[in-house]
C-alpha positions as CSV (number, residue, x, y, z in Angstrom):
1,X,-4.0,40.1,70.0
2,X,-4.7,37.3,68.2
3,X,-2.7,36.0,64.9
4,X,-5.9,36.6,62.5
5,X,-6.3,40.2,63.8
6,X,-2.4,40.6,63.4
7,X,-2.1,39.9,60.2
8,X,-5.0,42.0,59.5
9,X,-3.1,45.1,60.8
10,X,0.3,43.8,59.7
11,X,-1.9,43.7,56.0
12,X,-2.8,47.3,56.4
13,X,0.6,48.6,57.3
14,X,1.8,47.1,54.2
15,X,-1.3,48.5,51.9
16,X,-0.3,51.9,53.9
17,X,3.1,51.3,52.5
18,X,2.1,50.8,49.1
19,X,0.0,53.6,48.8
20,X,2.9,56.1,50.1
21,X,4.7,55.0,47.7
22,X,3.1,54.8,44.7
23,X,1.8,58.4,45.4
24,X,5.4,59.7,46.0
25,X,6.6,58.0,42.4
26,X,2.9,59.8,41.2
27,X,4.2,62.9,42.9
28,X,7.8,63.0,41.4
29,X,7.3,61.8,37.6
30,X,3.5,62.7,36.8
31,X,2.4,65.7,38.7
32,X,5.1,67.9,37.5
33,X,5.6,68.9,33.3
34,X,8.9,67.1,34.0
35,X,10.2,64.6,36.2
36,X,11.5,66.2,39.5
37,X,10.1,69.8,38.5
38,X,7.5,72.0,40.2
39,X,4.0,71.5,41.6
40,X,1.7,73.8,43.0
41,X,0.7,73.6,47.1
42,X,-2.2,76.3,47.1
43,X,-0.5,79.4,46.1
44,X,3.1,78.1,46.1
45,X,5.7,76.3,44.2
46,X,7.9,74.0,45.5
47,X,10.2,71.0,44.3
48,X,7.7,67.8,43.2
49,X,11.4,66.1,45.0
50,X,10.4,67.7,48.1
51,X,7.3,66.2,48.5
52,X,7.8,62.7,46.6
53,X,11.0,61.4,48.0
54,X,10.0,61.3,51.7
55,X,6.6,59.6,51.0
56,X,8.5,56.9,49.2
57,X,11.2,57.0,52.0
58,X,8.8,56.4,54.7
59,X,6.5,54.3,52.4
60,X,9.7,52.0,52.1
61,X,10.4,52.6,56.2
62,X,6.8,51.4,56.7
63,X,6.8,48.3,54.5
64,X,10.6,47.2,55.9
65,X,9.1,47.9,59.5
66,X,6.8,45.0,59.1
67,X,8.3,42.2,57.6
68,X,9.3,41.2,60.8
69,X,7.1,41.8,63.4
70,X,8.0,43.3,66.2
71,X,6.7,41.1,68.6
72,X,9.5,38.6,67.3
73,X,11.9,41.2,67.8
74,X,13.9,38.6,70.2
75,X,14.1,35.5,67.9
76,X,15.2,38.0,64.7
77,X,18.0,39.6,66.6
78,X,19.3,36.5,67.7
79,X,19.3,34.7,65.1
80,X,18.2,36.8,61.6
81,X,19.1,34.5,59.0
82,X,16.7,32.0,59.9
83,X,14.3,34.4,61.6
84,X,11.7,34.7,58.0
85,X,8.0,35.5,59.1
86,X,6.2,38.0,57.2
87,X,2.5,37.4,57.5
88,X,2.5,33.9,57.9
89,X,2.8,33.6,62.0
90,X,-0.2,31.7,62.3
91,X,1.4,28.9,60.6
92,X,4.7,29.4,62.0
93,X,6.3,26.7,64.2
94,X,9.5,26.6,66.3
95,X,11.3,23.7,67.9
96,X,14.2,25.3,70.5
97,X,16.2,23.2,73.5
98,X,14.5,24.8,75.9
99,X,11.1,26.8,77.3
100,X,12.1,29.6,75.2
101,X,12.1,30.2,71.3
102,X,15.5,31.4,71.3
103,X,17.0,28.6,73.0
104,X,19.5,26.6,71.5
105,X,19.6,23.1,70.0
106,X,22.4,21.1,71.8
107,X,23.6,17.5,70.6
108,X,26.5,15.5,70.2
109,X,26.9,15.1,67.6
110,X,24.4,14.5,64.7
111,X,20.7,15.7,64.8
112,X,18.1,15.0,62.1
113,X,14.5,16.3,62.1
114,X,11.9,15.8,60.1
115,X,8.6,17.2,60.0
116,X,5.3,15.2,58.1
117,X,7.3,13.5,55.1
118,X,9.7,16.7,55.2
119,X,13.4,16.6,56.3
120,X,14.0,19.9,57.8
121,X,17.4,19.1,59.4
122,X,20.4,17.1,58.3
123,X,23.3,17.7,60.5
124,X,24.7,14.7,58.2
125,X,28.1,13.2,60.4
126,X,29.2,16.9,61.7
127,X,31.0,14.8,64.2
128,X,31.3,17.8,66.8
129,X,28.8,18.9,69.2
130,X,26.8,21.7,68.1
131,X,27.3,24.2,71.5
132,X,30.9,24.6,69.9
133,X,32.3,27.5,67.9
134,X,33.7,25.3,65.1
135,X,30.5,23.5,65.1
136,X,29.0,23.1,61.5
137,X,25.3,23.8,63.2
138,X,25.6,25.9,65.6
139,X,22.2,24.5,67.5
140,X,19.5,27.1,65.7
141,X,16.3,26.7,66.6
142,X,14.4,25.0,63.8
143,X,11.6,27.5,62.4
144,X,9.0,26.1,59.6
145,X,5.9,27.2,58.3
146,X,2.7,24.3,58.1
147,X,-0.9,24.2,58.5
148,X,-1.3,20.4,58.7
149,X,1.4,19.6,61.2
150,X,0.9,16.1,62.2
151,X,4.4,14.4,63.7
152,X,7.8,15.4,64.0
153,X,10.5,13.0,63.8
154,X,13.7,13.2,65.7
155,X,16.9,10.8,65.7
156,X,20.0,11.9,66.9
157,X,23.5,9.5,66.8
158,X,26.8,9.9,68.2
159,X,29.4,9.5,65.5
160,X,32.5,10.6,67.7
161,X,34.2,8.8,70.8
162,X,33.3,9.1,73.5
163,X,30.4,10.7,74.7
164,X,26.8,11.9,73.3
165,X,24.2,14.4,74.3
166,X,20.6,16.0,73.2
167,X,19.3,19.0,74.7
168,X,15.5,18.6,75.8
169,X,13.2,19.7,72.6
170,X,10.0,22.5,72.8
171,X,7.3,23.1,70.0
172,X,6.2,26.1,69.8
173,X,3.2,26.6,68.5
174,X,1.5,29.5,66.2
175,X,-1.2,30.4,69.1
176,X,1.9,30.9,71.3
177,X,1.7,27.4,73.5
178,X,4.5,25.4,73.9
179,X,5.0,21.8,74.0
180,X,7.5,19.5,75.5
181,X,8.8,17.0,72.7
182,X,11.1,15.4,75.4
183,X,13.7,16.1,78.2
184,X,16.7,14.9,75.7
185,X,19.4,12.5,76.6
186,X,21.6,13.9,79.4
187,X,25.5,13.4,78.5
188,X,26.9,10.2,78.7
189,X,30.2,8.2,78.2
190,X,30.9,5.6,76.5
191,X,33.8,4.2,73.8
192,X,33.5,2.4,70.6
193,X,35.1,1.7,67.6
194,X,35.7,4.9,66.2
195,X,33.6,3.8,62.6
196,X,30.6,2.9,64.2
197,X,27.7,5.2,64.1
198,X,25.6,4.7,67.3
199,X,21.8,6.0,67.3
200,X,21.2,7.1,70.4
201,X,18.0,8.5,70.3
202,X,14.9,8.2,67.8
203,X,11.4,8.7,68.3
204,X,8.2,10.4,66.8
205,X,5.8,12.5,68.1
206,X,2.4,12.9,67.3
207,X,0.9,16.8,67.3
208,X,-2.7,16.8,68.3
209,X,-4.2,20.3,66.9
């Protein structure tokens, strides 16, 4: 299925939503002489409650069912947070440390990231290497929303003694390809004073559309 006829249905679910909504609160407050009384089905009487309330239950079911979609199901489990999409996935981008969108972002120890003329991250002198648990970024793939991606900038610096790292980088486009950025810098060792910042790795990438 393709994103345009996705968002079409996605679209539809959400003006489904609405509607059973709308006519739940319709059935509840205006049908009835008073708010929550009776309304006549054919012959009988029964509660306007009875019939309202689910349709704005499932109505709200319905609309919270497709925020997310579920073919991202993986990505907003893992990490939910970050995981926003709504109906934009055909301008949605992720960069992971690895083939698949879920994979983490390893480096040691400070990553920066920007995207056009926007800085999306600043892992500003975390001095620890993100795969840890006490690790201020914990390595989440970075997800951004654009329709004019052009070049993504990368630098990453050690700021620690002794050693430094970067995972290898994927883009994962909106049309669901995926794209190399690079294989990373495999761990090395080195020493240097422990006040000098060492870049390690900087380069930009161009994205052909």
């Amino acid at each position: 299925m393709s994103m345009d006829t996705l968002n079409i249905v996605i679209a539809g679910f959400f003006l489904f939503s609405l509607l059973l909504i709308i006519a739940g609160i319709i059935v509840c407050v205006f049908l009835p002489k008073q708010m929550g009384g009776k309304i006549k089905l054919g012959k009988k009487e029964v509660s306007s409650l009875r019939v309202g309330l689910p349709l704005i239950f499932i109505g709200i079911a319905i609309f919270l069912s497709v925020l997310e979609p579920a073919y991202d199901r993986e990505l907003r489990e893992k990490y939910l947070d970050k995981a926003r999409y709504y109906l934009w996935a055909d301008k949605r981008y992720i960069i992971s440390g690895g083939v698949n969108k879920t994979d983490r972002i390893v480096v040691d120890d400070d990553l920066r990231i920007r995207l056009n003329d926007n800085q999306m991250v600043l892992n500003d002198i975390d001095k620890i290497r993100s795969d840890y648990d006490w690790a201020k970024y914990r390595g989440e793939p970075v997800i951004f929303f654009t329709d004019d991606l052009k070049w993504i900038s990368v630098a990453a610096r050690d700021v620690k003694c002794c050693t430094y790292y970067l995972s290898p980088l994927y883009l994962h486009r909106p049309d669901g390809t995926v794209m190399k950025l690079t294989d990373g810098v495999k761990e090395k060792r080195y020493e240097h004073p422990p006040d000098k910042i060492r870049l390690f790795f900087k380069e930009v990438f161009e994205i052909v559309q």
